[in-house]
PDB file as gemmi writes it, atoms N, CA and C in Angstrom:
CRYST1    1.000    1.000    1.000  90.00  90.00  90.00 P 1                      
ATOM      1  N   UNK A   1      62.256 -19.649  33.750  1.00  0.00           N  
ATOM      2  CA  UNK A   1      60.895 -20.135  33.802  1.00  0.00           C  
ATOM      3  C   UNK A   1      60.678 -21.058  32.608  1.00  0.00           C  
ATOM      4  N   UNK A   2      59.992 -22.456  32.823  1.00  0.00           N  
ATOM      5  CA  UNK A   2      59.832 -23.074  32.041  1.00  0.00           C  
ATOM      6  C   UNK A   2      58.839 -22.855  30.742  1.00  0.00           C  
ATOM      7  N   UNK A   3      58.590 -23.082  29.687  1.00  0.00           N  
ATOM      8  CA  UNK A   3      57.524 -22.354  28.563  1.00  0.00           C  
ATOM      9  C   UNK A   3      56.393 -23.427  28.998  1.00  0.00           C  
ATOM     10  N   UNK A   4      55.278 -23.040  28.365  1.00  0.00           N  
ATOM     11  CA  UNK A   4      54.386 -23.252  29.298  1.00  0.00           C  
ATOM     12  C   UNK A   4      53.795 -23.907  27.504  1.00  0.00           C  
ATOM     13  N   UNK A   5      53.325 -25.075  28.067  1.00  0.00           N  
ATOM     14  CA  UNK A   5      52.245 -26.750  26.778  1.00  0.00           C  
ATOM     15  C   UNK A   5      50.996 -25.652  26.327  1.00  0.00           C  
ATOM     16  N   UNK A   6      50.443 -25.842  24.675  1.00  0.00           N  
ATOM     17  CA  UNK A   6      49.706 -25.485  24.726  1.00  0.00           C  
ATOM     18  C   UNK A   6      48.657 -26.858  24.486  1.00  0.00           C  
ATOM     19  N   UNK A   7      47.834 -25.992  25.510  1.00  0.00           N  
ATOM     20  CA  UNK A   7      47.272 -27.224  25.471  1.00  0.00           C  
ATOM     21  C   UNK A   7      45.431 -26.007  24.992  1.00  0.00           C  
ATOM     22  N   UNK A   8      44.656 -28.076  24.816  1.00  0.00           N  
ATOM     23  CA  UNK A   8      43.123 -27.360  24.643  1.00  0.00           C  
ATOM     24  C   UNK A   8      42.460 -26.858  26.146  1.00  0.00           C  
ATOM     25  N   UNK A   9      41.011 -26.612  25.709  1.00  0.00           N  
ATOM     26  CA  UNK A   9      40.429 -26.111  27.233  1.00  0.00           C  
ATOM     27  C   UNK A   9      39.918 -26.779  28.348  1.00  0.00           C  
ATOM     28  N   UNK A  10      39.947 -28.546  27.324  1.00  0.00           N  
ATOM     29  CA  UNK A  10      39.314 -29.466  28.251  1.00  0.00           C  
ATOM     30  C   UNK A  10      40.652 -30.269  28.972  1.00  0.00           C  
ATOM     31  N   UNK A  11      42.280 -29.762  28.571  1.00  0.00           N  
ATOM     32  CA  UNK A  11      43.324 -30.144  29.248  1.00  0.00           C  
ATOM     33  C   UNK A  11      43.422 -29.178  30.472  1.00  0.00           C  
ATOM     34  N   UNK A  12      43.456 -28.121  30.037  1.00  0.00           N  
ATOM     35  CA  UNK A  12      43.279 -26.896  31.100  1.00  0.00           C  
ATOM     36  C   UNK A  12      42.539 -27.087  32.271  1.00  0.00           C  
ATOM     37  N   UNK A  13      41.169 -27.764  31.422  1.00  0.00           N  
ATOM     38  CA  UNK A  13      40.220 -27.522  32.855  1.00  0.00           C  
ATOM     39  C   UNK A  13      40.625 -28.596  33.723  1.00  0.00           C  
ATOM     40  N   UNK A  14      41.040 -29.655  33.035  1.00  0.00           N  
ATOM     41  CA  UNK A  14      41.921 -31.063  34.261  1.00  0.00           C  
ATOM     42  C   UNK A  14      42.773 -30.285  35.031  1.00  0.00           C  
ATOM     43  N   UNK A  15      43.657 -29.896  34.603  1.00  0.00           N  
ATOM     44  CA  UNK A  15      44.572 -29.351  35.487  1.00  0.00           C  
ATOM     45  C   UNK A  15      44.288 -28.662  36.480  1.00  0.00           C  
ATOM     46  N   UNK A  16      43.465 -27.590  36.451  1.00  0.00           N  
ATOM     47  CA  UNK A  16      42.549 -27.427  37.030  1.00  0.00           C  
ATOM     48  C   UNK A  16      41.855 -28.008  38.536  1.00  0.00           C  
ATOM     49  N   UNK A  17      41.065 -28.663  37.866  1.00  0.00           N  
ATOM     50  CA  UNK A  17      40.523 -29.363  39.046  1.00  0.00           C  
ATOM     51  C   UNK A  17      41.574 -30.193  39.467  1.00  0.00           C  
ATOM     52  N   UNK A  18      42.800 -30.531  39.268  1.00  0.00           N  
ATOM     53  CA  UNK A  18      43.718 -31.570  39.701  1.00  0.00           C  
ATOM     54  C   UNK A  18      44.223 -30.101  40.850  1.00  0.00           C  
ATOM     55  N   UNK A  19      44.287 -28.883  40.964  1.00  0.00           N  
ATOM     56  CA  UNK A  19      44.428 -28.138  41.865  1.00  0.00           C  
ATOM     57  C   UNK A  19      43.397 -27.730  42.620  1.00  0.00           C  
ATOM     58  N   UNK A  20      42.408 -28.401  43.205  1.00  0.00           N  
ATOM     59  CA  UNK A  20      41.162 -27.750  43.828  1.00  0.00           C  
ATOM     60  C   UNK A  20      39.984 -27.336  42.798  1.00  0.00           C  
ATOM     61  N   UNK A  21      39.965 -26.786  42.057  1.00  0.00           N  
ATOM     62  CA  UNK A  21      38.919 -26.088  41.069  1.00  0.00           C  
ATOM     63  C   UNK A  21      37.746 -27.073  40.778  1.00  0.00           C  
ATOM     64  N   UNK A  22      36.368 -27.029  40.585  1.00  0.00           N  
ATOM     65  CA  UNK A  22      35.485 -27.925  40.324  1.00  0.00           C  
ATOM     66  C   UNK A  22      34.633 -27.597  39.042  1.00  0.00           C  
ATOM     67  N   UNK A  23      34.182 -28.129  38.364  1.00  0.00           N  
ATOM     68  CA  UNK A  23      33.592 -27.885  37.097  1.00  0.00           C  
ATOM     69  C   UNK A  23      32.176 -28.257  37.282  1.00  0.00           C  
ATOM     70  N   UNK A  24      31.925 -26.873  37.543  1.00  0.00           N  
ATOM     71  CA  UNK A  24      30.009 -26.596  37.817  1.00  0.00           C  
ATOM     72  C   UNK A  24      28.978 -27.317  36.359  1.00  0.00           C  
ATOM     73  N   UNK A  25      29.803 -26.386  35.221  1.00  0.00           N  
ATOM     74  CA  UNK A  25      28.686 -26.587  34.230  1.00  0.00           C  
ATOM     75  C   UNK A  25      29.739 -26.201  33.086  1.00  0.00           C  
ATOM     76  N   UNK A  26      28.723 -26.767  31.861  1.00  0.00           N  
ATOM     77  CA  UNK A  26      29.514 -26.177  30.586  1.00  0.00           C  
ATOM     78  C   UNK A  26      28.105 -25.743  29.568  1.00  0.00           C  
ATOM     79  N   UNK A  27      28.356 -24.431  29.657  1.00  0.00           N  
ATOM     80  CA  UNK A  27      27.460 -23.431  28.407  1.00  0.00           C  
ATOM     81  C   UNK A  27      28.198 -23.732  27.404  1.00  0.00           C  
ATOM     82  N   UNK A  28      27.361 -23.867  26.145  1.00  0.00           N  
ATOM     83  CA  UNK A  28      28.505 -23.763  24.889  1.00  0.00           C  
ATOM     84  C   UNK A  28      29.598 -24.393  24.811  1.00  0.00           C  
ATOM     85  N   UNK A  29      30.441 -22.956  24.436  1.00  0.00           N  
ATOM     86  CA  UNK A  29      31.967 -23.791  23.924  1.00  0.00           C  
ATOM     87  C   UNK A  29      32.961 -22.754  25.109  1.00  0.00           C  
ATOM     88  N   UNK A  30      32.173 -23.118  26.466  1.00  0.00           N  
ATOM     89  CA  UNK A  30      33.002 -22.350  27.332  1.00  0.00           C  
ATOM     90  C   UNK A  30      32.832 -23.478  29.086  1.00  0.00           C  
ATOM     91  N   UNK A  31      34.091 -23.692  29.552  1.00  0.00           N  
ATOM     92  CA  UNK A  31      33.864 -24.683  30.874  1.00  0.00           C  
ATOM     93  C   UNK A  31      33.394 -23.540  31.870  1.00  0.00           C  
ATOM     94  N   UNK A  32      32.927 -23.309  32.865  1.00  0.00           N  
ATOM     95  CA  UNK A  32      32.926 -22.573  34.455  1.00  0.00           C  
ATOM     96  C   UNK A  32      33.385 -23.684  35.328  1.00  0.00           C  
ATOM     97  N   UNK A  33      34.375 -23.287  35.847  1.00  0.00           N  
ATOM     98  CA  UNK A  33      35.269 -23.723  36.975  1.00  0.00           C  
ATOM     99  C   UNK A  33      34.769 -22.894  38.309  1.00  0.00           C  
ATOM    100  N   UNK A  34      34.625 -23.574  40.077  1.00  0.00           N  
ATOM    101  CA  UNK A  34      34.786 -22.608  41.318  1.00  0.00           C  
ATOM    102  C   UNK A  34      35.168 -23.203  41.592  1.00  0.00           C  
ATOM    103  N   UNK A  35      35.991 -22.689  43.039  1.00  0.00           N  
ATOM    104  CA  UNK A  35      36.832 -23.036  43.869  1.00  0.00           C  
ATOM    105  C   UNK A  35      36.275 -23.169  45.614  1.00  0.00           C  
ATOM    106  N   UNK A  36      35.736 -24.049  46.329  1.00  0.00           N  
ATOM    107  CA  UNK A  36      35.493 -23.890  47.432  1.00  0.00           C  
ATOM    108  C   UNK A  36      36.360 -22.585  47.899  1.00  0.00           C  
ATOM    109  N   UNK A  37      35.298 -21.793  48.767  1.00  0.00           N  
ATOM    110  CA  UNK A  37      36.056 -20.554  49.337  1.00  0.00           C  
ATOM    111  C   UNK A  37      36.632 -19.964  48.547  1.00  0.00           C  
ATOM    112  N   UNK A  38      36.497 -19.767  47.333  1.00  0.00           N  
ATOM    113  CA  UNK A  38      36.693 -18.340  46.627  1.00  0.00           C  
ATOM    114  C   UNK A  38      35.893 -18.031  46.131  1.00  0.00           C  
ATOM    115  N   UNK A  39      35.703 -17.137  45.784  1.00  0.00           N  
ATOM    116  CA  UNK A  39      34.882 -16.468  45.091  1.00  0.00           C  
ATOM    117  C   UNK A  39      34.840 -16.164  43.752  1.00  0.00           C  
ATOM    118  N   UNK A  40      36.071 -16.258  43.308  1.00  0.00           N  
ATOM    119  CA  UNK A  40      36.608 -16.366  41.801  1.00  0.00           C  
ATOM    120  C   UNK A  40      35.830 -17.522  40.995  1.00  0.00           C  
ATOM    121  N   UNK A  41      35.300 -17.065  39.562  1.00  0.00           N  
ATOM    122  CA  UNK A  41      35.034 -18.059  39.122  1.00  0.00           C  
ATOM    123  C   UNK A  41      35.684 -18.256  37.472  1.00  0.00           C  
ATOM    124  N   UNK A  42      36.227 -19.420  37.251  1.00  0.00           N  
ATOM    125  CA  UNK A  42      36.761 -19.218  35.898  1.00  0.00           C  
ATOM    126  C   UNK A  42      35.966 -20.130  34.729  1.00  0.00           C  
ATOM    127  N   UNK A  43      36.215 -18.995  33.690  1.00  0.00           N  
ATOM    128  CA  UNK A  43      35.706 -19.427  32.277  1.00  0.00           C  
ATOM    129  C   UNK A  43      36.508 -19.702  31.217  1.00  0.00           C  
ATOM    130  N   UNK A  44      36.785 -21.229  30.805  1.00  0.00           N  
ATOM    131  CA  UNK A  44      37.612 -21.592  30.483  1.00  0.00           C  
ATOM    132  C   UNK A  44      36.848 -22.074  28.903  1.00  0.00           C  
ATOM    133  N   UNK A  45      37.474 -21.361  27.962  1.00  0.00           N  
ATOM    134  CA  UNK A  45      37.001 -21.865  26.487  1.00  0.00           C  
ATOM    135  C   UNK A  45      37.395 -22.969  26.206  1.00  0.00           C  
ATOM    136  N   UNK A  46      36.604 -23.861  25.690  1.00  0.00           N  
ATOM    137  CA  UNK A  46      36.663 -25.240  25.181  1.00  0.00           C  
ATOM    138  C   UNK A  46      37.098 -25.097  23.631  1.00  0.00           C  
ATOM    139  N   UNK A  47      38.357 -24.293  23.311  1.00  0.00           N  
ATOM    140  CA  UNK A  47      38.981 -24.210  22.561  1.00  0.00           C  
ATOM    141  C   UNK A  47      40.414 -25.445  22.085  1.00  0.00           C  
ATOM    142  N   UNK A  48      41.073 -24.827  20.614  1.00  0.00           N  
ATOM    143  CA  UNK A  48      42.232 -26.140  21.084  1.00  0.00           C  
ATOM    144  C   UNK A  48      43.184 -25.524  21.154  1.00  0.00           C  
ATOM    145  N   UNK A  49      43.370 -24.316  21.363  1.00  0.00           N  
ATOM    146  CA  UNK A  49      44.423 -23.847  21.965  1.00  0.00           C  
ATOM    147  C   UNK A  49      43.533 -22.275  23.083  1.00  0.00           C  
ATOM    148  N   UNK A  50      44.470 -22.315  24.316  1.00  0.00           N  
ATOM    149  CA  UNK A  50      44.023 -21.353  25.226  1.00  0.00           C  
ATOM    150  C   UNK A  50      45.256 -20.520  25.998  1.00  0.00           C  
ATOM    151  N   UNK A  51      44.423 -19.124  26.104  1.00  0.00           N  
ATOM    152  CA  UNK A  51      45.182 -18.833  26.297  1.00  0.00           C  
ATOM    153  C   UNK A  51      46.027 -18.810  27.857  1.00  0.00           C  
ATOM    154  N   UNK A  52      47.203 -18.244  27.431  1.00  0.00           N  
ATOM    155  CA  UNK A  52      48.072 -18.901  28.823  1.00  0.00           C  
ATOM    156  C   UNK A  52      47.756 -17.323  30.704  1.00  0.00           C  
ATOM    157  N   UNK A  53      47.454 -16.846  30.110  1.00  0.00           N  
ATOM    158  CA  UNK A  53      46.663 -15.703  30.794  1.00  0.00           C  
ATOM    159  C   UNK A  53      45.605 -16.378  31.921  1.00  0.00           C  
ATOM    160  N   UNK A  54      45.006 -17.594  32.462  1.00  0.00           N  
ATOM    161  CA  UNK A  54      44.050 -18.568  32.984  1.00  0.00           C  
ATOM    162  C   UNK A  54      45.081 -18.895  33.732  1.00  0.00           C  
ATOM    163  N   UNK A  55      45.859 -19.391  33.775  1.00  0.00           N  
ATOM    164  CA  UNK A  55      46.516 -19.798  34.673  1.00  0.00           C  
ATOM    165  C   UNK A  55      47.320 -18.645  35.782  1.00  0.00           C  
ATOM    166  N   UNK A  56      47.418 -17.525  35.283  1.00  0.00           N  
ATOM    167  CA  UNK A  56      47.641 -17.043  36.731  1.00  0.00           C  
ATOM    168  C   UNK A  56      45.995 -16.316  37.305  1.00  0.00           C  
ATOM    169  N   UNK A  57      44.920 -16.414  36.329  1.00  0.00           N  
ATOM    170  CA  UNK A  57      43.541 -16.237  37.076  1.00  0.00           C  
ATOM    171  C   UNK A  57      43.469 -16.984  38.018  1.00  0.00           C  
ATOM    172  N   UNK A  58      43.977 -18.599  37.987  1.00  0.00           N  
ATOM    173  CA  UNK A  58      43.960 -19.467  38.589  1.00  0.00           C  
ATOM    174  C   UNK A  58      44.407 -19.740  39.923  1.00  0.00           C  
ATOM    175  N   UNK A  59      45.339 -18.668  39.692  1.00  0.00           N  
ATOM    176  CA  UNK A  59      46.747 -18.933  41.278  1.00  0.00           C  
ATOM    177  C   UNK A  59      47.348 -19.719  41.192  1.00  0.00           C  
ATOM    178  N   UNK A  60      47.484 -19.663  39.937  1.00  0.00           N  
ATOM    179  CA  UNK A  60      48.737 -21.061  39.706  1.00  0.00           C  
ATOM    180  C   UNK A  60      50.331 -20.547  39.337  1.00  0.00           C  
ATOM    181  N   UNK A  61      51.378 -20.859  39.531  1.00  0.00           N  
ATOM    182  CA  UNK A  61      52.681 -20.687  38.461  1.00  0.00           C  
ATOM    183  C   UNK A  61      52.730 -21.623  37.802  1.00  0.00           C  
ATOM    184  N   UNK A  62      53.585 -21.337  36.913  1.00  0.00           N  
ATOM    185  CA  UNK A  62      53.716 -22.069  35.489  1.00  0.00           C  
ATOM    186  C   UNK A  62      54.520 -23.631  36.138  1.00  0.00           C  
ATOM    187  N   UNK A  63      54.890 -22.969  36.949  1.00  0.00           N  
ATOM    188  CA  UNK A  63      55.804 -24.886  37.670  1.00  0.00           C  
ATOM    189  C   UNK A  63      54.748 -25.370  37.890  1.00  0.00           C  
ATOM    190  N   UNK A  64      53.955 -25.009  38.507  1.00  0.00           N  
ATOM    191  CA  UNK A  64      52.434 -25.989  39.255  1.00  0.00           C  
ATOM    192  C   UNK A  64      51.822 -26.538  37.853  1.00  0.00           C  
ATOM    193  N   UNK A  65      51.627 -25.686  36.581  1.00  0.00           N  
ATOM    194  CA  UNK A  65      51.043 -26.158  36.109  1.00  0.00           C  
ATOM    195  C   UNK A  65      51.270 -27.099  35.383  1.00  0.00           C  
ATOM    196  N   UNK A  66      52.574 -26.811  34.731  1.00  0.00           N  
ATOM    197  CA  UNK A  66      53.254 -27.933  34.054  1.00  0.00           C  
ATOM    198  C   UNK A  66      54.051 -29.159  34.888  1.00  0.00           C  
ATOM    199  N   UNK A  67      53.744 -28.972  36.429  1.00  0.00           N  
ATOM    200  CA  UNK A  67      53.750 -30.163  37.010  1.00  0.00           C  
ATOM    201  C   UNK A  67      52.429 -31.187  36.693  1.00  0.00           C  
ATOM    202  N   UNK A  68      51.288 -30.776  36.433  1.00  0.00           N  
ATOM    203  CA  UNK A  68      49.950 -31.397  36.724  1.00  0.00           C  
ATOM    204  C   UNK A  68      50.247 -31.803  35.516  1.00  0.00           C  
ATOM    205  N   UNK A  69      50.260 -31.556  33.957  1.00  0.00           N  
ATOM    206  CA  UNK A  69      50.461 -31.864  32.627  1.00  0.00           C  
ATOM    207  C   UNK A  69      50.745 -33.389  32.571  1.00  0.00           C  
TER     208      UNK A  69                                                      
END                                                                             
């Protein structure tokens, strides 16, 4: 498995929406991401480093993600 970029929260949240995800709103120093038809909603800190734990909230693998990068 490839190691996975650290990246900040506003790289994250691209990636993100580059997989379906849409960016409702931003409170603070935190993004909210939904997903048509799920129900899941993610909270993504607008940090500069995040943690790597979001991405399988996401339904993502680490190939998908560091494909989008």
């Amino acid at each position: 498995m490839p190691p996975l970029a650290l990246l900040s929260g506003r790289d994250v949240a691209k990636v993100f929406v580059a997989h379906g995800w849409r960016i409702v709103r931003q409170r603070g120093s935190h993004i909210i991401l939904t997903r048509e038809g799920d129900m899941l909603t993610l909270s993504v800190p607008d940090h500069d480093e995040v943690a790597r734990g979001l991405i399988r909230a996401a339904g993502l693998t680490v190939e998908q993600f560091n494909a989008r990068i």
